[in-house]
N, C-alpha and C positions, 0 to 999 in steps of 0.2 A: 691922263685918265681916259681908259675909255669904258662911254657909258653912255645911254641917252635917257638915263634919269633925272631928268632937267633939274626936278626939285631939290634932289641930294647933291648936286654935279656944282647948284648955283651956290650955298648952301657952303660946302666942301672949297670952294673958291674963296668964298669969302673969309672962311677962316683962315684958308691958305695964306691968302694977301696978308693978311692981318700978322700972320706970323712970319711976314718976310718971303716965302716958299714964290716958286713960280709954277703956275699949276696950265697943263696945256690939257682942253679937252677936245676928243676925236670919238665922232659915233659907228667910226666902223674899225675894219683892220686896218692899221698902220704897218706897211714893208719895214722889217727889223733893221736895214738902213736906213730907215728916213729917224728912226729911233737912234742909231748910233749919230746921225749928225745932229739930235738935240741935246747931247752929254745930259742924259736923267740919270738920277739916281734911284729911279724906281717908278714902275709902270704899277696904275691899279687899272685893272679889269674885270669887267662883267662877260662873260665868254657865253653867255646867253641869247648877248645882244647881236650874235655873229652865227645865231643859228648853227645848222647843221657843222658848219666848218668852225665852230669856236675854240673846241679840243684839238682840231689838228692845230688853229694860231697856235694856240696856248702851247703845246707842245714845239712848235718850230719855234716860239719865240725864244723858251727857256734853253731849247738846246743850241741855239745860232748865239743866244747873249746870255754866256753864262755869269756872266759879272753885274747883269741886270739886276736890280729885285723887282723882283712881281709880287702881286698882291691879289688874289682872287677877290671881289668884292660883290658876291650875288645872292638871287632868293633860294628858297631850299632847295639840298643836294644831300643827293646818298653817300651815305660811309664809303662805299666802294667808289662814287668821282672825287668825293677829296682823296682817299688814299692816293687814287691814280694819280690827281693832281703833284698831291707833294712829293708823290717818287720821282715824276718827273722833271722837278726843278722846280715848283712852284712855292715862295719863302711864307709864304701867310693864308690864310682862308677866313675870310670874314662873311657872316651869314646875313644877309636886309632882312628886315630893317635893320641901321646901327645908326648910333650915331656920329655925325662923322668926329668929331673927339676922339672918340677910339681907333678910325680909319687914319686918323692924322699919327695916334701914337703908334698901332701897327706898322706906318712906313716907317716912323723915326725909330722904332727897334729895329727894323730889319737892315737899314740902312746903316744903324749902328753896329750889328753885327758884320756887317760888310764889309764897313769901314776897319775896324779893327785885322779883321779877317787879312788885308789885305797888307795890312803893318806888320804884322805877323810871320806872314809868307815870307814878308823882307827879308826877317829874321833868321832865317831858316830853320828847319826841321828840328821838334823837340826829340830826346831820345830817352825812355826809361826802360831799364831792364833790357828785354829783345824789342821791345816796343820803338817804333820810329814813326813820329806822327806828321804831318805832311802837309801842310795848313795849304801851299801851293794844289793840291790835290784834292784836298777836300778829304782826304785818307789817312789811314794807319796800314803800318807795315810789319811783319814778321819774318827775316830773315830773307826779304825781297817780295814776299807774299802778300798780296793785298787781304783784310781783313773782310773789306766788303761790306764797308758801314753805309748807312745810308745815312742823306744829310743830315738829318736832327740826332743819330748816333753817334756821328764824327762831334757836332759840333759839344753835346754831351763830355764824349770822351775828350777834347782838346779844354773845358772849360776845366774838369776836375784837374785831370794833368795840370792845366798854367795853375792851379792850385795846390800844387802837390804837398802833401803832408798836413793841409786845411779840411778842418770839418765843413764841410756846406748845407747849409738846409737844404729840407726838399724846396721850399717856398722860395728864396734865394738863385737856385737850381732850377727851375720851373721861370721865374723869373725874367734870368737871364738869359735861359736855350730858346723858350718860348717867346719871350719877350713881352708877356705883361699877365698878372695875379695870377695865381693860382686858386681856382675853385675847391670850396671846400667838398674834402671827398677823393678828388683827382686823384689817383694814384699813376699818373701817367709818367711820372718819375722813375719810380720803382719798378712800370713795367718796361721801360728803356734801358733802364740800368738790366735787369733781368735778360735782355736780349744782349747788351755791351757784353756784360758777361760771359756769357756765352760763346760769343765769338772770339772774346781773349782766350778761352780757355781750349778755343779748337785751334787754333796757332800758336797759343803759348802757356801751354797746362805746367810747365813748374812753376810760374808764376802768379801770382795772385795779386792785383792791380787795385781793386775797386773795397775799399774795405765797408760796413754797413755798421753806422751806430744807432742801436734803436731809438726810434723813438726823436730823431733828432734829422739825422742826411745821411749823407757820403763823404767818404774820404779817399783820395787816390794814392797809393805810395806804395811802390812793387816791392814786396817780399816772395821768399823762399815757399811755392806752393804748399811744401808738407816736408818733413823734418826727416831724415833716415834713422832708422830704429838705431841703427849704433850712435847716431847723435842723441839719442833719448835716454842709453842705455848707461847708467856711473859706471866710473871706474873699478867702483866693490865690485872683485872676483866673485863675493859672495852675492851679488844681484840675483835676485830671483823672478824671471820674467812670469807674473801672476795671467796673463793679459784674457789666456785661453780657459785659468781655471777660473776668471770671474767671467765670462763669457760663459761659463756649464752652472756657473751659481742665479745669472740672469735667467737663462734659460729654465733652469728647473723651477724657480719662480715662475715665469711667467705659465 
């Protein structure tokens, strides 16, 4: 941990102990060497506390240890530094005060997702449709083409996939990508899924990936974008394609 919030820092120790954890506290920059020979499984930081150079840490830490989890743990910040934060590798963002209860279960989600992340990669690459998703990469691919997800869209996209053909709540979904409750209101699901979308359907428009049940979640499981009129069309010779004359009966309605 670095931090020189004595009261939260002593406080965050002690739970720590308590729950087994071995918790090292440092009040300034630690060299991301001296971090790779304490084998953590997750740095929390106040990037406050390191002044003018806290942003560039925070940034060489996330991109020298990618395997690291970090955890931002500071007083108020702008939409625009958390964004910045999370693009640039940073796994969590927690705003002081909190308590540290939730900073303990923050690491142990992120640490979890890690963890798994990292069994997975074993595993090697899932494949649906033209989709090939990449869990070593933190990516999805189309025909060699990177989609260009960013982490909490990859991780999104690999949870519904290892799901495939399961309906999943939002809450659920929210849950697990996020890693703890969902506020009520949030729509921050829907607006992920909304961008996932998206990007599937600029590398892989006959496909349709991400299915929507009101009212309920998501479901993943690739089908046939859109149907060809001669698949639509019976075999009666005598079919009569209506499609254009109820399209001039809407029309003069409206």
């Amino acid at each position: 941990m670095i931090d020189t919030d004595s009261g939260f820092v002593t406080v965050l120790a002690k739970r720590a102990e308590a729950a087994g954890w071995q918790l090292r506290q440092a009040s300034g920059a630690v060299p991301p060497q001296e971090l790779v020979a304490m084998k953590l499984n997750a740095v929390v930081i106040d990037p406050a506390i390191l002044g003018d150079e806290g942003w560039d840490y925070l940034e060489r830490l996330c991109s020298t240890l990618p395997d690291l989890s970090v955890i931002v743990c500071t007083g108020r910040s702008t939409v625009a530094q958390r964004v910045r934060g999370l693009r640039f590798g940073v796994d969590d963002w927690v705003t002081k005060p909190c308590h540290p209860e939730e900073a303990m279960a923050r690491v142990e989600a992120v640490s979890r997702r890690r963890r798994r992340g990292r069994v997975e990669a074993e595993e090697g690459p899932l494949v649906a449709a033209e989709l090939e998703i990449r869990v070593d990469q933190f990516q999805a691919f189309v025909a060699g083409e990177s989609l260009e997800l960013t982490r909490r869209e990859f991780e999104l996209l690999h949870l519904l996939a290892g799901s495939k053909g399961q309906v999943l709540e939002r809450e659920t979904i929210y849950q697990r990508v996020w890693g703890y409750a969902m506020a009520h209101g949030d729509r921050s699901v829907d607006v992920f899924i909304r961008k996932l979308r998206q990007k599937l359907e600029k590398r892989s428009s006959r496909w349709a990936y991400i299915h929507t049940h009101f009212g309920v979640g998501y479901r993943f499981d690739p089908e046939p974008a859109g149907i060809l009129e001669e698949e639509l069309r019976p075999a009666d010779p005598n079919f009569t394609d209506r499609s254009q004359e109820i399209h001039d009966e809407v029309t003069v309605r409206t």
